[in-house]
KEBAVEX-38685 format. One record per residue (C-alpha): x, y, z. Coordinates in steps of 0.5 Angstrom, whole numbers, plus 2048, in hexadecimal, padded with zeros to 3 digits. Example, Ala and Ser with C-alpha at 12.3 -4.5 7.8 and 13.67 -1.06 7.14 Angstrom:
% KEBAVEX-38685
8197F781081B7FE80E
***
This chain:
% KEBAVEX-38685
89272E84C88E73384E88E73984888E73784089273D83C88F73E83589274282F88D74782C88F74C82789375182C89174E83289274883688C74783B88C74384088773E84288673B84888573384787F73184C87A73784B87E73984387C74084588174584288574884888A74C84588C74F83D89375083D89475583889A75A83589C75682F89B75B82989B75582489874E82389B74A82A89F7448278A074082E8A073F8358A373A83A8A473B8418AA73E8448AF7378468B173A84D8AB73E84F8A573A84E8A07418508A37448498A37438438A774583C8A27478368A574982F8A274C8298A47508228A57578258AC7548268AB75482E8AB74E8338A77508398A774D8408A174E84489E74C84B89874984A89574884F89474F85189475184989A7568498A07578448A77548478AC7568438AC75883A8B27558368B37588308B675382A8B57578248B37508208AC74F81E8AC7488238A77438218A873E8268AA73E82E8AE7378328B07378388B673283D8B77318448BE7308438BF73783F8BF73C8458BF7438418BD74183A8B773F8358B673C82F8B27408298B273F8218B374481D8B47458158B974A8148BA74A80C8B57478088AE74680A8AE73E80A8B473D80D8B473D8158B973C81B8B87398228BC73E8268BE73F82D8BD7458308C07478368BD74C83B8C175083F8BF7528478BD7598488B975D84C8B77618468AF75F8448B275E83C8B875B83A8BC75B8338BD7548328C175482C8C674D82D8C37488298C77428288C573D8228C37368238BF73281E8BD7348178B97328118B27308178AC7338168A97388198A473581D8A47338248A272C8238A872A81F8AD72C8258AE72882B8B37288308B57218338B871D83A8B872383D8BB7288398C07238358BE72482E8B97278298B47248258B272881E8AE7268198AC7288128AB72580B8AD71E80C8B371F8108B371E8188BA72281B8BD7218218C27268248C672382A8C872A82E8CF7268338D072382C8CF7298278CD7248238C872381D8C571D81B8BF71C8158BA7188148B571780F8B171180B8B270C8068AC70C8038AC7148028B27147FF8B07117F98A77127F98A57197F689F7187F98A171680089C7188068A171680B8A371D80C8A671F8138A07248178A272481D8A77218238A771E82B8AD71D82F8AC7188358AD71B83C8B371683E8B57128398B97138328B271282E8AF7168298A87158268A671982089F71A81D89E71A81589971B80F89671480E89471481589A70F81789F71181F8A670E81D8AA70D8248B170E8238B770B8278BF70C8278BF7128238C67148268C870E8208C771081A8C87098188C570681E8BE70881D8B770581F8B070881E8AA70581F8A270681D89C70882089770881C88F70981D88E71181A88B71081288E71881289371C81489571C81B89472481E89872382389C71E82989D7208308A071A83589E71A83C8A271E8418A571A8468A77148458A571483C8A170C83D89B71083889C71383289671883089471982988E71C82588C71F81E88672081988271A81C88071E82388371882788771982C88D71282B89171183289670B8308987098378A17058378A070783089D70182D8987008288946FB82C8936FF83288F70583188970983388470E82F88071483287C71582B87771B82887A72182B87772482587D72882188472781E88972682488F72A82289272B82989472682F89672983589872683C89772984389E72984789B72484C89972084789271F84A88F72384388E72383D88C72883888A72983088A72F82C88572E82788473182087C73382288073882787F73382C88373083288172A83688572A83C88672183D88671E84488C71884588671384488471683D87E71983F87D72083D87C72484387B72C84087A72F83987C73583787873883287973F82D87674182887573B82387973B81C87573981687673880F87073E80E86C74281186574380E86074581386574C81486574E81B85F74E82085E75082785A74B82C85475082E85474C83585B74A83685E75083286374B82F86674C82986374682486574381E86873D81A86C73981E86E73181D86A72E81786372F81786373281E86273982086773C82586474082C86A74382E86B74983486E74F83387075083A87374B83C87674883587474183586E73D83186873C83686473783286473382A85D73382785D72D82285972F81C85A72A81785A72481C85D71F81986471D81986A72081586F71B81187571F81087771D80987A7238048767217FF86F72080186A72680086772880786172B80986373280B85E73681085E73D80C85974180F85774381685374881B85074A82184974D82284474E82784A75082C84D74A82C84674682C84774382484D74282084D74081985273B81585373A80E85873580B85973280585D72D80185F72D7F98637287F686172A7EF85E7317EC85672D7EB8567287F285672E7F885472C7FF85173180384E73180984B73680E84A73481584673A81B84973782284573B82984873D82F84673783584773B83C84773484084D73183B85073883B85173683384E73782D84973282A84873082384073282284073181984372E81384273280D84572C80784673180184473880384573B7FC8487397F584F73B7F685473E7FC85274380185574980185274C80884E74B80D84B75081384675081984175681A84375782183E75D82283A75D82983375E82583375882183175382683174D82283A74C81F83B74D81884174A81384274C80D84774980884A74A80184D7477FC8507477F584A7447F284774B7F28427497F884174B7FF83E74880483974B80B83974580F83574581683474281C82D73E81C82A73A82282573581E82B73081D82672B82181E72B82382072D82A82373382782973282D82F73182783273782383573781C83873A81783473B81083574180A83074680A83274B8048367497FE8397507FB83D7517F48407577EF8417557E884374F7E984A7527EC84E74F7F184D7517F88537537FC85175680384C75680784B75A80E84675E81284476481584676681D83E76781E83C76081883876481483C76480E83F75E80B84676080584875A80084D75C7FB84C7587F48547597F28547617EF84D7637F384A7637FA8447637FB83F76580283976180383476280983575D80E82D75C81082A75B80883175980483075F8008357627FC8357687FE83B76C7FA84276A7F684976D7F684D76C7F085576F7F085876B7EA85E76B7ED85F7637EF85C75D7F285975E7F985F75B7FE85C75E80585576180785476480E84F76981285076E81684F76E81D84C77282384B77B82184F77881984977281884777681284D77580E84F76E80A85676C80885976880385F7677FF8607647F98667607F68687667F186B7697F886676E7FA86276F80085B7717FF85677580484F77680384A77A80684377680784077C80984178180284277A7FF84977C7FD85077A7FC85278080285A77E8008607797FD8677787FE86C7757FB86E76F80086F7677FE86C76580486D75D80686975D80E86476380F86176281685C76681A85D76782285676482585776982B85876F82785777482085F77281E86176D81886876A81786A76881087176580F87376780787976380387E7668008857647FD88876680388476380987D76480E87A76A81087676C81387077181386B77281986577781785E77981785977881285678081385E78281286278080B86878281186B77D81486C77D81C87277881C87677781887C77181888177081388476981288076581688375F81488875C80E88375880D87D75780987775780F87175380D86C75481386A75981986675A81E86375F82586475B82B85F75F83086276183686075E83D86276484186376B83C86A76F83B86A77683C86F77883887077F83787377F83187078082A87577A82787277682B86B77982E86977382886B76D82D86876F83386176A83286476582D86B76282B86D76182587075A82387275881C87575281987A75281487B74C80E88074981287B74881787E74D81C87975082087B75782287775E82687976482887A76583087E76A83487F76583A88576083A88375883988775884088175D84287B75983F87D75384387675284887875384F87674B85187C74984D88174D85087F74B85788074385588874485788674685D88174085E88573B85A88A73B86188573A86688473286687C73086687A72E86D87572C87187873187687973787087273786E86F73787587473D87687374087086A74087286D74287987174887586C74A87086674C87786C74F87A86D75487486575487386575787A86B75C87A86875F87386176087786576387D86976887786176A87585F76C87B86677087D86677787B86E77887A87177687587877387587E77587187E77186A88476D86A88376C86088777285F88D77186489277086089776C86689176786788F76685F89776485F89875E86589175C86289475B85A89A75A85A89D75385B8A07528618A674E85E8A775685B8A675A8628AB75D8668AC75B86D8A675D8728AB7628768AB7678708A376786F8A17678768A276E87789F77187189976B87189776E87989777487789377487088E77187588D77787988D77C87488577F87388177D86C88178586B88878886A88778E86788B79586888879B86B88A79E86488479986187F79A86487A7A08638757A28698707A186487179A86587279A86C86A79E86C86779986786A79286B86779587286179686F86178E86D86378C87385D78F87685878C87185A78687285B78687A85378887985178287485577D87A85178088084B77D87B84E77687884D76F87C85376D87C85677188185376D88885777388D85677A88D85D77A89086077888A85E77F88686178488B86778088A86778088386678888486C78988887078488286E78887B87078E87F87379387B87A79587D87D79B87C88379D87888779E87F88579888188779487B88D79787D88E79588388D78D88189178E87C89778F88189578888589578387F89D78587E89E7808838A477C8838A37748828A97718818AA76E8888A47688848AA76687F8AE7638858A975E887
***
């Protein structure tokens, strides 16, 4: 019970249960991973299958790709038996698109890395190609499948198959008593499906078809997601659905059950540890909560939080640098890029969300960080009907003994109609923060920071400063200048520019080529310049300098975003096709980087994440990556970037390091031995300073890069690697040829060494005058007849060290 394997996309991670850090990414899958289960004859292995038509075994523990199958089929689920020794159960549709099989597969032993397993044997048809509708029952005896209102069973000794289905969804038309998934118990011959109208009915002397018995558990008021008994003796049956709550009847029976209630989203999967000691729920929220026995939930493994809409687009937190936007209802989502989990939840609207289809909810729709990170404003909104709208604005501080942000102000209506955008100056010249928001009500607001909110002055609040309008248009955009000197508001077709310190307009530029859709500066030596694009599919840079459009290109841009650290701009254009993607400067109608086909997908948002460390990336494709990275959401809230490592490289050094510390039992003794280790190396590592030799570098052997990463169960015997693991050892760190190197070098290098051996003779460092002469004698130069004579002592013959 010690890792979790989860699904995802091409993937399959691996988490681990006590600490949820993802410790391995098991990727090689070309499409969409459809199933996993955990090798029946070797516990350290595990089976994964996708649409690529492969199913692959893996050594998760190490993280490496055992063995490829290749089965030709698209496969869409995977099931495994510990009576079937060299075979699987897939399913499979052949013909039509709706139509699948449950088939076996067998996989042939070979020592070949992929195999063609071609022999399918056919089992059950008419089921339904999710996972949760087949189960295997009494220890391989026979298979439950379910779809529509029918439940059949197949008897593998009997080759047999009996069908089942209700009485009263024989003749209703509207009945809700479909079959949505199936459980088979462990030991004995019992069935438990889940259905639509939220009843678990538990069948019995189904190899009689006329025999039959069914009973009814019912306590769900929607449909059963899924089912899962307990492992060893099967005295529980677990079952869960859209009301969040987690149902463990226990003998099966209506009175004796337990609830483990507000895990806060629909449960869609259940499953159960192979010691039966955890429980584990997959979540539609991209969540999975890992369940101890008792019904208490020790872990919560969080991903990027599902919602319904995204309207506050793609933030980035300027102190924590997460990616912020909408996440559970009426709540903004912090989540870390790095490590691929949510850090916290931030509760806007406060108050508790009912869960009814048809009820109108009150939907956060703007948001914004200023002040690096000090100030973060909210907008949200509720309209049941065209006249009666709801509108609220909310300005919450950063509090640095919480560690968590305030609400500071409550603005009830602060303006007549929607507010389309809003923005922070976040220029060091102004001391005091300003918002601006606009709205279709054709105003726009200057908000700002005022400290006369009481007579002690001790209290801060927002209040408007300036209220500005064109025409009475419609204010679509807003946004400042990299200095604050300038304010752009575009009223549908126009933009205009106002000066920041007196709210005067200073100048207007009109295209007439559509509504206004996007508006951003340009930054650092481009700042001069001023983009937009409009709904007619052009984009529009002006020259604020000269007051001129400097130039325009067709493109229906959908995100247009500037990266905070550099010159470059990202503008992701639609088309019938896909996504593609033009990365440019504002001084040059040229792009930089060009990428077609980014996604098949409508991308709805974008933005530059800051880099901690910078790349260096010599390449011109990619120069634009180095001090940002570029995310962006798709409509189906997939969350993409652009990335020249793997995932299994992005993993952060602490979570590889817990398979190794997973194994050590926390003792008193551990941790007293452990202090006792870390002062230890702390004294090796300052002896290493004050040494002038350097020891050979062990990275770049290839022997011992080889015993430490390869399994141990993969290994030949210690016999065959001794001699080349010894005499790897004794190899010098340079092994170059007479040929490579040049007398040039050799002058250079002594010249070095001889400036070091002064700078050494004045260091503190070095406590006895000894240890310089010795250093002298070791940095050497060796003379080409020299290396040649060491040369002939290290073909020494250590094959006598295999015999001990």
């Amino acid at each position: 019970s010690r890792y979790i394997f989860c699904v995802s996309g091409d993937f399959v991670k691996v988490h681990s249960t006590a600490t949820e850090e993802c410790v391995h990414i098991l990727q090689g899958h070309r499409n969409l991973v459809t199933g996993i289960q955990l090798n029946p004859h070797n516990h350290l292995q595990l089976y994964s299958c996708s649409f690529d038509g492969t199913i692959k075994l893996w050594d998760y523990v190490d993280g490496i790709l055992i063995k490829t199958f290749v089965i030709g089929h698209k496969l869409h689920a995977l099931f495994t038996l510990t009576c079937a020794e060299d075979s699987v159960f897939v399913i499979i549709n052949k013909e039509k698109q709706d139509v699948f099989q449950l088939a076996s597969v067998r996989l042939p032993k070979s020592s070949s890395q992929e195999i063609e397993a071609k022999e399918l044997s056919f089992v059950l048809d008419y089921i339904n190609q999710s996972p949760k509708c087949i189960a295997f029952g009494n220890e391989g005896e026979y298979v439950a499948a379910v779809r529509d209102f029918y439940l059949s069973v197949y008897f593998f000794k009997k080759k047999t198959t009996s069908r089942f289905t209700l009485s009263s969804s024989r003749n209703k038309k509207h009945a809700k008593n479909n079959f949505t998934c199936v459980a088979c118990h462990p030991k004995e011959d019992c069935i438990a499906t889940g259905h639509k109208d939220g009843k678990i009915r538990l069948w019995r002397n189904f190899d009689d078809d006329k025999k039959y018995t069914y009973t009814c558990l019912h306590w769900h008021h929607d449909m059963v997601m899924d089912l899962a008994f307990s492992v060893t003796e099967g005295t529980s049956l677990l079952s869960g659905g859209r009301e969040s709550v987690l149902v463990e009847w226990r003998d099966a029976t209506e009175k004796n059950k337990e609830f483990l209630p507000r895990l806060g989203a629909t449960i869609e999967h259940i499953s159960v540890s192979p010691a039966g000691d955890l429980f584990c729920t997959s979540h539609s929220d991209n969540k999975i909560i890992i369940i101890h026995r008792n019904l208490e939930a020790s872990a919560v493994i969080q991903g990027l939080v599902k919602d319904s809409n995204i309207f506050t687009g793609l933030m980035v937190d300027p102190r924590t640098k997460a990616l912020v936007l909408n996440g559970k209802p009426g709540h903004l989502q912090f989540y870390s890029l790095q490590h691929d989990k949510q850090l916290y939840n931030l509760d806007i609207i406060q108050q508790e969300y009912i869960n009814d289809y048809g009820l109108i909810q009150i939907e956060l729709t703007k948001a914004a960080f200023g002040c690096y990170g000090n100030w973060l404003a909210t907008v949200e909104q509720r309209q049941e009907k065209e006249t009666e709208l709801e509108l609220q604005m909310k300005l919450w501080m950063y509090n640095k003994k919480t560690q968590g942000f305030v609400l500071n102000t409550k603005v009830n209506m602060p303006h007549e109609d929607h507010i389309t955008a809003l923005c922070f100056c976040n220029a060091e010249k102004f001391e005091n923060p300003i918002l601006v928001t606009a709205s279709k009500d054709g105003h726009f607001k200057v908000w700002i920071l005022t400290d006369d909110s009481d007579i002690y002055k001790k209290a801060v609040g927002w209040t408007c400063d300036f209220v500005g309008s064109y025409h009475k248009y419609q204010a679509t955009n807003c946004c400042f200048s990299e200095d604050g000197s300038l304010l752009a508001v575009s009223f549908e077709e126009i933009v205009t520019i106002w000066d920041s310190e007196t709210w005067e307009l200073k100048r207007t530029f009109c295209q007439r080529a559509g509504k206004i859709r996007h508006l951003c500066f340009g930054r650092l030596t481009c700042s001069k310049y001023l983009l937009g694009t409009t709904e007619n599919g052009i984009l529009c840079c002006w020259n604020l300098l000269s007051c001129a459009l400097e130039w325009s290109a067709k493109l229906n841009v959908r995100v247009m975003e500037p990266d905070p650290n550099s010159e470059n701009i990202a503008a992701i254009s639609q088309s019938s096709v896909g996504s593609d993607l033009f990365v440019f400067k504002p001084s040059e109608p040229r792009p930089l980087y060009i990428q077609k086909n980014i996604s098949r997908e409508e991308v709805q948002w974008g933005v530059f994440v800051p880099r901690d460390v910078p790349e260096s990336f010599t390449s011109e494709a990619y120069q634009w990556l180095n001090r940002s990275q570029f995310y962006f959401l798709t409509k189906s809230q997939s969350l993409l970037t652009f990335s020249t490592k793997s995932p299994e490289e992005k993993l952060t050094p602490t979570s590889k390091q817990l398979l190794a510390e997973e194994s050590l039992p926390t003792t008193p003794f551990y941790f007293i031995l452990g202090k006792h280790r870390e002062q230890q190396d702390e004294k090796i590592n300052e002896a290493l300073e004050c040494e002038l030799v350097q020891l050979p570098l062990t990275e770049n052997i290839p022997a011992i890069s080889e015993l430490l990463h390869t399994p141990a169960h993969v290994l030949p015997s210690a016999s065959l690697l001794c001699s080349k693991f010894v005499s790897s050892l004794l190899l010098s760190k340079e092994t170059k040829s007479d040929e490579e190197i040049p007398e040039d070098v050799d002058m250079e290098e002594g010249k070095e060494s001889d400036d070091s051996d002064e700078e050494n003779d004045f260091t503190e460092k070095i406590p006895d005058t000894n240890n310089t002469d010795l250093g002298e004698d070791l940095l050497h130069q060796l003379s080409k007849s020299e290396e040649k004579e060491l040369r002939k002592f290290r073909k020494v013959d250590y094959s006598w060290i295999t015999a001990l």
